[in-house]
PATI-543107 format. One record per residue (C-alpha): residue in three letters; chain; x, y, z. Coordinates in steps of 0.02 Angstrom, whole numbers, plus 50000, padded with zeros to 5 digits. Example, Ala and Ser with C-alpha at 12.3 -4.5 7.8 and 13.67 -1.06 7.14 Angstrom:
<pts>
r=ALA | c=A | c1=50615 | c2=49775 | c3=50390 .
r=SER | c=A | c1=50684 | c2=49947 | c3=50357 .
</pts>
This chain:
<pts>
r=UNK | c=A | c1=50000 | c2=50000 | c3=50000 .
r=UNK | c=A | c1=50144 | c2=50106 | c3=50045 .
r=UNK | c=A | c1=50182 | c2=50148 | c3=49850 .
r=UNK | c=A | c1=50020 | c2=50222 | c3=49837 .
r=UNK | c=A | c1=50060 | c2=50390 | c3=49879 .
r=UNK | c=A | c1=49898 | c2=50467 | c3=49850 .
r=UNK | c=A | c1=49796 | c2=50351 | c3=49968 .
r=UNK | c=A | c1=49929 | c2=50369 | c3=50103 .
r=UNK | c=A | c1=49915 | c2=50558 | c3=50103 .
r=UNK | c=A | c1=49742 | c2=50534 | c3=50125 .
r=UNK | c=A | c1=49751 | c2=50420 | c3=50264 .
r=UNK | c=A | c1=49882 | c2=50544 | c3=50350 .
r=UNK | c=A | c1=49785 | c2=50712 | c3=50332 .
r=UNK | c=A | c1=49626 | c2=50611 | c3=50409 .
r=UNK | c=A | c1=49748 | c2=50534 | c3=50551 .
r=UNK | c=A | c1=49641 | c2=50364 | c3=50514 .
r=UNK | c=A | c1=49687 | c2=50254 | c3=50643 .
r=UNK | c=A | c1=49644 | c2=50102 | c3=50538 .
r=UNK | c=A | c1=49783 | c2=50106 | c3=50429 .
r=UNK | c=A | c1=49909 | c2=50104 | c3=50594 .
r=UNK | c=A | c1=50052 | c2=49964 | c3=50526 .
r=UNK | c=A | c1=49994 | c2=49945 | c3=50353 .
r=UNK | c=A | c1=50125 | c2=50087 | c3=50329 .
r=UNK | c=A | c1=50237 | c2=50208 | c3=50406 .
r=UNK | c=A | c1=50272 | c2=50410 | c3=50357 .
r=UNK | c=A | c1=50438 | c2=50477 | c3=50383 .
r=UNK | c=A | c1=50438 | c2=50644 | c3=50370 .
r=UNK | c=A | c1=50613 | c2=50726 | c3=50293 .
r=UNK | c=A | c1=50602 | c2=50916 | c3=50367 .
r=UNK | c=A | c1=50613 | c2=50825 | c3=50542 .
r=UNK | c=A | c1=50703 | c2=50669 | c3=50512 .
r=UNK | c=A | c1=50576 | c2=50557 | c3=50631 .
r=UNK | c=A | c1=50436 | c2=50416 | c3=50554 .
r=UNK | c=A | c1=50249 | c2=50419 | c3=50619 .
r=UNK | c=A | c1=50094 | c2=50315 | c3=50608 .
r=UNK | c=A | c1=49963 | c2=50368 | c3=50487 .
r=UNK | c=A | c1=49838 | c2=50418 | c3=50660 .
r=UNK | c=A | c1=49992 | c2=50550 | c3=50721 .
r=UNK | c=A | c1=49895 | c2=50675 | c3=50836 .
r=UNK | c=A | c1=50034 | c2=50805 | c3=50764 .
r=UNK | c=A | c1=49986 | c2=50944 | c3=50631 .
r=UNK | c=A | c1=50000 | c2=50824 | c3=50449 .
r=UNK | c=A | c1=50164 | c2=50876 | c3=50358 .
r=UNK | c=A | c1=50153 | c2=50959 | c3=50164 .
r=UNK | c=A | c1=50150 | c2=50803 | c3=50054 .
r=UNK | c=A | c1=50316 | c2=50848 | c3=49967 .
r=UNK | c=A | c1=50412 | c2=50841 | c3=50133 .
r=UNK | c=A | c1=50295 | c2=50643 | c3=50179 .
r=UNK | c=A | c1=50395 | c2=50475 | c3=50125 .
r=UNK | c=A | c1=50311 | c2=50312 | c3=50154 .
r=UNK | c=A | c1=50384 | c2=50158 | c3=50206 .
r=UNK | c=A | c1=50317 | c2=49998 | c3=50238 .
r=UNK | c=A | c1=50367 | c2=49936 | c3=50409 .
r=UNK | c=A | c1=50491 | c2=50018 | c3=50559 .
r=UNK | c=A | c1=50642 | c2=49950 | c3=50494 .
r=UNK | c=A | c1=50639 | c2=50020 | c3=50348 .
r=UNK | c=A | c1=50621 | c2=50214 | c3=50412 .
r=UNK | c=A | c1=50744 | c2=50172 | c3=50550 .
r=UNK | c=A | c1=50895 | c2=50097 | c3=50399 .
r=UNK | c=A | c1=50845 | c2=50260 | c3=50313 .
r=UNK | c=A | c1=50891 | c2=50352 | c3=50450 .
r=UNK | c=A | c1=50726 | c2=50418 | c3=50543 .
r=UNK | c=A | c1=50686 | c2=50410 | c3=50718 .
r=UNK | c=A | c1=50511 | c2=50366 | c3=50803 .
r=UNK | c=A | c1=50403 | c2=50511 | c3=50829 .
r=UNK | c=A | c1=50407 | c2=50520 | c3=51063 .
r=UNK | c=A | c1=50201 | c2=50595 | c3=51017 .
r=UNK | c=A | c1=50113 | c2=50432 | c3=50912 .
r=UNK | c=A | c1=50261 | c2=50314 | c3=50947 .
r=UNK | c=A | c1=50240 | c2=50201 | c3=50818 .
r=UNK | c=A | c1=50344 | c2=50051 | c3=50837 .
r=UNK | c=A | c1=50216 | c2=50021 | c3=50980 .
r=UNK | c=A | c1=50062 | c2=50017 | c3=50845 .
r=UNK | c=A | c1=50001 | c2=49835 | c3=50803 .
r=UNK | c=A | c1=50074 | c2=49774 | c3=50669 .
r=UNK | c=A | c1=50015 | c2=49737 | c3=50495 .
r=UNK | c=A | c1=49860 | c2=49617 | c3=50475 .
r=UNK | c=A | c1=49943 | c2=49560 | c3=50286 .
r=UNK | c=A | c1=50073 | c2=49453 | c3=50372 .
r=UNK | c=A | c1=49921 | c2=49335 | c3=50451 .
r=UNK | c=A | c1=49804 | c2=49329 | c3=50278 .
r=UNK | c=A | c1=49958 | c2=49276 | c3=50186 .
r=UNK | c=A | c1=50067 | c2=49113 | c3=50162 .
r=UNK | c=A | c1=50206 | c2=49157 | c3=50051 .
r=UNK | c=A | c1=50381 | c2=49175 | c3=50113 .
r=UNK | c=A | c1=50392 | c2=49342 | c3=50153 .
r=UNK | c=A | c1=50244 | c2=49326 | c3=50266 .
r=UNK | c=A | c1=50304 | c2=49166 | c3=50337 .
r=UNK | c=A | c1=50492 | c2=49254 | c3=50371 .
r=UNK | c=A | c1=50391 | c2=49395 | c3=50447 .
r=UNK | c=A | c1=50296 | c2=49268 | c3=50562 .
r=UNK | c=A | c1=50488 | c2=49200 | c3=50616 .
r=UNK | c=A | c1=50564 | c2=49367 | c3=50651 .
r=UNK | c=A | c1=50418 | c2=49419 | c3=50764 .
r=UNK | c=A | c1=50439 | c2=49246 | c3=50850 .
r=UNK | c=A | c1=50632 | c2=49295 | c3=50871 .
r=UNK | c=A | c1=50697 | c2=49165 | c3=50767 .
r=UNK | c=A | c1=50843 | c2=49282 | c3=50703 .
r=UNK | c=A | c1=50901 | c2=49297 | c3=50899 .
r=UNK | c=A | c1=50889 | c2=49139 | c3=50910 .
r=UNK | c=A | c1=50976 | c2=49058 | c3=50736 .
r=UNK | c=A | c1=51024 | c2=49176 | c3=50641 .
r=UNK | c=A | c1=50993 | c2=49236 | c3=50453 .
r=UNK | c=A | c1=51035 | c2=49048 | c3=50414 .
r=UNK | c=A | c1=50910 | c2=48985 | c3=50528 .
r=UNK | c=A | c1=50784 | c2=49085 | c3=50462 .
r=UNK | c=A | c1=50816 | c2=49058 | c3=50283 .
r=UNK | c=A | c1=50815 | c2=48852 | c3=50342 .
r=UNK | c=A | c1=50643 | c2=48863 | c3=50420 .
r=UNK | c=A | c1=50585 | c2=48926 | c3=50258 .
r=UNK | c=A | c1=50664 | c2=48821 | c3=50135 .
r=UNK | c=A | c1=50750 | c2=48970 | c3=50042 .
r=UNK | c=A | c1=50945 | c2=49041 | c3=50021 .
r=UNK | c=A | c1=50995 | c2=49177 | c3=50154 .
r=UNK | c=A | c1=51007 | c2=49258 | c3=49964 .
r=UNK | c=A | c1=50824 | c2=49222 | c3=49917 .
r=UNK | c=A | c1=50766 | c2=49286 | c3=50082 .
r=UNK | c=A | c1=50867 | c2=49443 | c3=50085 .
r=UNK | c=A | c1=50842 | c2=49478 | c3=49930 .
r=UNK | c=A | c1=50638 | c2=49466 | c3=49957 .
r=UNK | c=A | c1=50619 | c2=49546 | c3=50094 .
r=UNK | c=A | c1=50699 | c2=49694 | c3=50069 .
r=UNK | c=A | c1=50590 | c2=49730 | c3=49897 .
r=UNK | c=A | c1=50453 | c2=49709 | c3=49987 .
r=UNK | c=A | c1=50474 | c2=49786 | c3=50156 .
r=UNK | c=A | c1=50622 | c2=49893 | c3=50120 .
r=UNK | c=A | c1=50749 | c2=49799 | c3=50269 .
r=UNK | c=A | c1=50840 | c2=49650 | c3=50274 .
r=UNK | c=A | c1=50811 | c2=49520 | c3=50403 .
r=UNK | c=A | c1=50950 | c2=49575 | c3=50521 .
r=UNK | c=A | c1=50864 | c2=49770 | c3=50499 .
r=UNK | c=A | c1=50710 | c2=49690 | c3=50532 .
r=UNK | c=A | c1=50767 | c2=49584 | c3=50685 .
r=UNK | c=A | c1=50833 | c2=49764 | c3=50748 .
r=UNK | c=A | c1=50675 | c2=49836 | c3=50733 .
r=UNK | c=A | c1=50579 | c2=49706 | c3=50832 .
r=UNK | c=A | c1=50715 | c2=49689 | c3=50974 .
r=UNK | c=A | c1=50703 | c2=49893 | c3=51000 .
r=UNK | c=A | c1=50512 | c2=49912 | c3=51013 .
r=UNK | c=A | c1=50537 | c2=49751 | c3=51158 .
r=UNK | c=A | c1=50658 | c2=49833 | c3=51231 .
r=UNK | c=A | c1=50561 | c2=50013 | c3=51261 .
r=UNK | c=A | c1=50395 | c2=49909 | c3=51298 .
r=UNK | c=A | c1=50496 | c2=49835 | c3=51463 .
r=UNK | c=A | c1=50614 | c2=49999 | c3=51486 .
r=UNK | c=A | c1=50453 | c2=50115 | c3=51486 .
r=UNK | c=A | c1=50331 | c2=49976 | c3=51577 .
r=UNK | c=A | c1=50430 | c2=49870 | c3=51681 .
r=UNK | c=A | c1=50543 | c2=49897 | c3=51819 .
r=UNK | c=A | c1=50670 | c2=49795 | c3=51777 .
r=UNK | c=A | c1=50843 | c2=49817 | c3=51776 .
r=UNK | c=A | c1=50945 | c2=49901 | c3=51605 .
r=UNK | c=A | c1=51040 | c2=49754 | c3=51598 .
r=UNK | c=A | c1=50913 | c2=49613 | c3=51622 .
r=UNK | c=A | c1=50778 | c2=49700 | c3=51471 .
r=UNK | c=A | c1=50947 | c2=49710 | c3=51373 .
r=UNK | c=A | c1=50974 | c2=49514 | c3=51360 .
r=UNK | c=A | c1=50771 | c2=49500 | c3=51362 .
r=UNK | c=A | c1=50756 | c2=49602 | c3=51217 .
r=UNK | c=A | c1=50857 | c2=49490 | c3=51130 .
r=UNK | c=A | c1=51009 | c2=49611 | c3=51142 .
r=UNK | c=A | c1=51196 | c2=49538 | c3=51133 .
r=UNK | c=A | c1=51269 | c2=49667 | c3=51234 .
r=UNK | c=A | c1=51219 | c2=49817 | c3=51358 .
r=UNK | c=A | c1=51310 | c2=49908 | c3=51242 .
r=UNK | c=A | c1=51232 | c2=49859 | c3=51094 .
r=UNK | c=A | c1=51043 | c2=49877 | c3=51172 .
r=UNK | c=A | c1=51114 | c2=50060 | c3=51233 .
r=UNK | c=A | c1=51150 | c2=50110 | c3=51062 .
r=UNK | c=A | c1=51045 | c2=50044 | c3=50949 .
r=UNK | c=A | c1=50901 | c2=50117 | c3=51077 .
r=UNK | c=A | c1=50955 | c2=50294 | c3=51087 .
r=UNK | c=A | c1=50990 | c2=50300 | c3=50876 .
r=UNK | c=A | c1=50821 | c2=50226 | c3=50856 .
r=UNK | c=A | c1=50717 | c2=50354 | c3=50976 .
r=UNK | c=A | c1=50852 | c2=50485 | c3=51008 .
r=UNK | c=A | c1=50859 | c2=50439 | c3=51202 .
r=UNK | c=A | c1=50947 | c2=50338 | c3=51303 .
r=UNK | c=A | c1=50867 | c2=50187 | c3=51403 .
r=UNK | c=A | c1=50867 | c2=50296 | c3=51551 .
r=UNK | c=A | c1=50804 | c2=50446 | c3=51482 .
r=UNK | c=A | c1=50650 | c2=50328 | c3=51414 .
r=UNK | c=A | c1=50613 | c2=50266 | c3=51585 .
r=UNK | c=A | c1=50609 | c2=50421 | c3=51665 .
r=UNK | c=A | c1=50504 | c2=50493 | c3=51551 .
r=UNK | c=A | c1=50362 | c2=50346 | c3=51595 .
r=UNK | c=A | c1=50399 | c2=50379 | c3=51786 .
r=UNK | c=A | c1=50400 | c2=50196 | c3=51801 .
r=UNK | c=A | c1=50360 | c2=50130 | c3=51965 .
r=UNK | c=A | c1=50368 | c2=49964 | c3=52054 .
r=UNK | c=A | c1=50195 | c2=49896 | c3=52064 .
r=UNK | c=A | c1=50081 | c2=49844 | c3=52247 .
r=UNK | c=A | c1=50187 | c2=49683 | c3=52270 .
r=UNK | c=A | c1=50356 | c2=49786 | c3=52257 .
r=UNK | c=A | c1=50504 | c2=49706 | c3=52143 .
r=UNK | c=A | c1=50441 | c2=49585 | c3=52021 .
r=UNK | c=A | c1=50502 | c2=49401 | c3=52038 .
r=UNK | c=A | c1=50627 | c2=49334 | c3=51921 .
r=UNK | c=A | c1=50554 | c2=49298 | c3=51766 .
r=UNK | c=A | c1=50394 | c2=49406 | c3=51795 .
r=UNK | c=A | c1=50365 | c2=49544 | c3=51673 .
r=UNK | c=A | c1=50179 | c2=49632 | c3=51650 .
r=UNK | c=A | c1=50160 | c2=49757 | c3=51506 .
r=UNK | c=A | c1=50034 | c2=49797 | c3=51389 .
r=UNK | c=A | c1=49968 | c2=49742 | c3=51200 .
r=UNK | c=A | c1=49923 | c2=49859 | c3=51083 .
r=UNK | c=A | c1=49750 | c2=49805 | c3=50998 .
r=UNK | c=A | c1=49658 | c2=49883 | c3=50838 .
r=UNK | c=A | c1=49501 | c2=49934 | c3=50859 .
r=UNK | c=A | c1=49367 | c2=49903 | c3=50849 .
r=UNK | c=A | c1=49398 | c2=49733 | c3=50989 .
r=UNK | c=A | c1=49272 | c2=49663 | c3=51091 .
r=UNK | c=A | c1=49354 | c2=49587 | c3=51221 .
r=UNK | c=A | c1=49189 | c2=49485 | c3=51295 .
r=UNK | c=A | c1=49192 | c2=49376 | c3=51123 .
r=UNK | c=A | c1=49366 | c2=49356 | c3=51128 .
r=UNK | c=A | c1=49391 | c2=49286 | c3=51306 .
r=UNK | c=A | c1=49224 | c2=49233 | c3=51314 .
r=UNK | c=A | c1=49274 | c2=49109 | c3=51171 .
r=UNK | c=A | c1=49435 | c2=49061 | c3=51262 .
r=UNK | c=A | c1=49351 | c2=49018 | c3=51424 .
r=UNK | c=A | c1=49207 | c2=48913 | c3=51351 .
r=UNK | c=A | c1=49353 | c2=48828 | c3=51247 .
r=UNK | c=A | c1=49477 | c2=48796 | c3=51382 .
r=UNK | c=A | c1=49574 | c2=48631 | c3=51397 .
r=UNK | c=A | c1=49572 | c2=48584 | c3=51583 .
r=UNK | c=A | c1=49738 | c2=48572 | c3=51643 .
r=UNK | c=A | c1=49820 | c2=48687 | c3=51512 .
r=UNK | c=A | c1=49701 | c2=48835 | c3=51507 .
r=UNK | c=A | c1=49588 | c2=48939 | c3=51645 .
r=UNK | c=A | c1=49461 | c2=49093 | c3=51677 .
r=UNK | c=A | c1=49485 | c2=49151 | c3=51838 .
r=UNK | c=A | c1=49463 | c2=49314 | c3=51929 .
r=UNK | c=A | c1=49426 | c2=49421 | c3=51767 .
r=UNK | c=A | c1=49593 | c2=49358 | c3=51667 .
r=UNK | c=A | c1=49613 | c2=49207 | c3=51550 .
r=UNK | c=A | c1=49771 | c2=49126 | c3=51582 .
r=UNK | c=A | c1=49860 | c2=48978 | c3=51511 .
r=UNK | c=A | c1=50034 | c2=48877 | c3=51504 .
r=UNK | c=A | c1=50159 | c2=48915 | c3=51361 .
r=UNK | c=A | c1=50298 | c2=48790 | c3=51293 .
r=UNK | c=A | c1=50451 | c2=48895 | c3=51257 .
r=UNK | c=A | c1=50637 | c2=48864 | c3=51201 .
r=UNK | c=A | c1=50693 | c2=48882 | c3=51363 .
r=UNK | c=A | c1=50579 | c2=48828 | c3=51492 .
r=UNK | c=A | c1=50384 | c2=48844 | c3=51518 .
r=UNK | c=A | c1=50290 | c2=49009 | c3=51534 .
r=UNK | c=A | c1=50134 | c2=49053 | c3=51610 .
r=UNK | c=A | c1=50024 | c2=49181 | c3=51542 .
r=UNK | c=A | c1=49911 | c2=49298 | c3=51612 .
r=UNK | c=A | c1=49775 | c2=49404 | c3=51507 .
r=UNK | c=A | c1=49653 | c2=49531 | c3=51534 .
r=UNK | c=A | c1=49540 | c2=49664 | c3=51431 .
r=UNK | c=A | c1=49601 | c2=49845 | c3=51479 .
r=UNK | c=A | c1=49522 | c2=49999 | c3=51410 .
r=UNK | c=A | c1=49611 | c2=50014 | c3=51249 .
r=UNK | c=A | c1=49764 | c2=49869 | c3=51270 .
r=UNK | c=A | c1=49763 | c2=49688 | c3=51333 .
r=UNK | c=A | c1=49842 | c2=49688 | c3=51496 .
r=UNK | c=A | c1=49983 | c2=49534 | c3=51486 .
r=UNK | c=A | c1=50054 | c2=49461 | c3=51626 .
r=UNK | c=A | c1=50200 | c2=49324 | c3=51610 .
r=UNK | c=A | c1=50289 | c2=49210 | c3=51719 .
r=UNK | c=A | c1=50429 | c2=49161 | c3=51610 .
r=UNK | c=A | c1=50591 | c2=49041 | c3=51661 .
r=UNK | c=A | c1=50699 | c2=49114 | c3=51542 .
r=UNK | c=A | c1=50668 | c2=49310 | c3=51499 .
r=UNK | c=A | c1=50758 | c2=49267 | c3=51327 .
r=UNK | c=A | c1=50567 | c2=49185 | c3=51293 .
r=UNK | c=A | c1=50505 | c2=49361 | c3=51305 .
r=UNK | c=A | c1=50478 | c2=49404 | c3=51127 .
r=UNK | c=A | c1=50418 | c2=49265 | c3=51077 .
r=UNK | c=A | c1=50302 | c2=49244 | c3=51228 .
r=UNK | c=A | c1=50229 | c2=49418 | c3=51182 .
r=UNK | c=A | c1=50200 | c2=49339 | c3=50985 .
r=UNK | c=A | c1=50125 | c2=49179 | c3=51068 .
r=UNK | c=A | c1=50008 | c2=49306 | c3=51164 .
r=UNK | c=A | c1=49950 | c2=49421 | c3=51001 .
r=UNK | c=A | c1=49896 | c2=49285 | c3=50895 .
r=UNK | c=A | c1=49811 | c2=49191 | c3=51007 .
r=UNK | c=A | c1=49688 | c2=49349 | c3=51042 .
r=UNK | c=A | c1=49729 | c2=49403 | c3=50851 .
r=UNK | c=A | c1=49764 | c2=49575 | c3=50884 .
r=UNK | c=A | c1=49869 | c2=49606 | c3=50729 .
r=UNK | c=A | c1=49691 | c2=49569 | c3=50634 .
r=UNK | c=A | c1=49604 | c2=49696 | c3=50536 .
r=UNK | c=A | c1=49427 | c2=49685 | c3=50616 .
r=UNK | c=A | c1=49320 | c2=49802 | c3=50513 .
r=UNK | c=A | c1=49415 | c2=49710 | c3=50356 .
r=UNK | c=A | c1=49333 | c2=49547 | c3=50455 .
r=UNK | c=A | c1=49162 | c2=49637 | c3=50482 .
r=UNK | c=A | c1=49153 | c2=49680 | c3=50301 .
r=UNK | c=A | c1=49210 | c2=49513 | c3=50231 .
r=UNK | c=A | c1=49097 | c2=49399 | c3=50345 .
r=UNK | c=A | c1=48942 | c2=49532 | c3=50305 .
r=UNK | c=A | c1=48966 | c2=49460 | c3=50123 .
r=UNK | c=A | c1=48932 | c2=49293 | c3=50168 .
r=UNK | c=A | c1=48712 | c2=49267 | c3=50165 .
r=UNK | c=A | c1=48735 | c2=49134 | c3=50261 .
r=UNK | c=A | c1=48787 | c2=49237 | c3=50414 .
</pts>
């Protein structure tokens, strides 16, 4: 969608919130990348570039807008309706199988060259896998800097970070502050029960609206295997099997976010506890695209 420049003009002077992750606007005069729903005044169209996912603005050199912060929208629905490989790899780097494997890994899970897969995904999404990999370990790491209370060096290696260093840097190039600076900004506090156990992080998920949580969870605790899944006092939880030890997950509706509790052994599961957790409530879906599709159907 991002090529059609028109449309995405449109969508940015009307701040619609529905196309939030179907593309991004980097704006040159400032040198910093918004969603399409950016409270801010609308830049003139000659000064708007569109890109088609975070990694992309930040290897061009933009940093997130601090007002709409956009690496923290939802991401694109497109990567869930389709099955091709750039999809797939899309499906693997939000699961943090480039932390895990590496570039060969990835290109092994999908039956592809590291050349094919490079090669693809950057003329589609404008980033290599490694650029890509970037991408997701930054937004991670801000969702625990500016909602946990954890300590800089423990959201480093959770984040999927091979360094303090390297989580240091790559943060303040990618928002322009430091880990710190982030933090204090939130006035992060340590919740009723004090210090978190080890392994204990609880943060927020982004959702698209419109999202009725009562279906949603209302399906889930009607469905639930005994043993493996629960309802209890107003959250769904259930177990998670994860690379380095089982998880425990905790959900609830929130006005305008899924509030996500998890009990992990490893924090390196972190990432890809927080994928496990958005497609099982599908909150990268597109649910007036849903609406609209399923209203076609007469025998709905």
């Amino acid at each position: 969608m991002y090529t059609d420049t028109e449309r995405c003009v449109r969508a940015v002077r009307s701040k619609d919130a529905r196309f939030d992750g179907w593309f991004f606007t980097a704006v040159l005069t400032t040198g910093i990348y918004c969603r399409p729903s950016c409270p801010a005044v609308p830049p003139k169209p000659r000064n708007m570039v569109f890109h088609p996912s975070a990694a992309a603005c930040q290897q061009a050199g933009f940093r997130a807008c601090k007002r709409c912060r956009p690496d923290t929208t939802p991401g694109s629905p497109e990567w869930n309706q389709r099955a091709d490989a750039v999809a797939r790899a899309m499906r693997l780097i939000a699961d943090g199988t480039v932390d895990r494997e590496g570039v060969p890994g990835l290109a092994a899970r999908l039956g592809y060259s590291t050349r094919q897969i490079e090669r693809q995904l950057r003329a589609e999404l404008g980033a290599g896998p490694l650029a890509l990999a970037r991408a997701q370990r930054a937004q991670t790491a801000r969702l625990l800097v500016e909602t946990t209370t954890l300590p800089m060096a423990d959201i480093a290696f959770a984040a999927g970070f091979s360094s303090v260093r390297t989580f240091n840097d790559t943060v303040r190039e990618v928002y322009a502050l430091s880990p710190t600076e982030l933090r204090a900004r939130t006035r992060a506090v340590p919740g009723p029960g004090g210090d978190p156990a080890p392994g204990a992080v609880s943060l927020r998920l982004p959702l698209r609206t419109p999202f009725t949580p009562d279906n949603v969870f209302g399906h889930l605790a009607a469905t639930a295997v005994p043993g493996v899944e629960e309802w209890r006092d107003g959250a769904y939880r259930r177990t998670l099997d994860l690379p380095h030890g089982p998880g425990i997950a905790t959900l609830a509706p929130a006005p305008g976010h899924i509030a996500c509790r998890l009990a992990l052994t490893d924090l390196r599961d972190l990432t890809l506890a927080i994928s496990r957790c958005r497609r099982l409530l599908d909150l990268d879906a597109d649910p007036e695209a849903v609406d609209e599709r399923l209203a076609a159907d007469p025998a709905l």
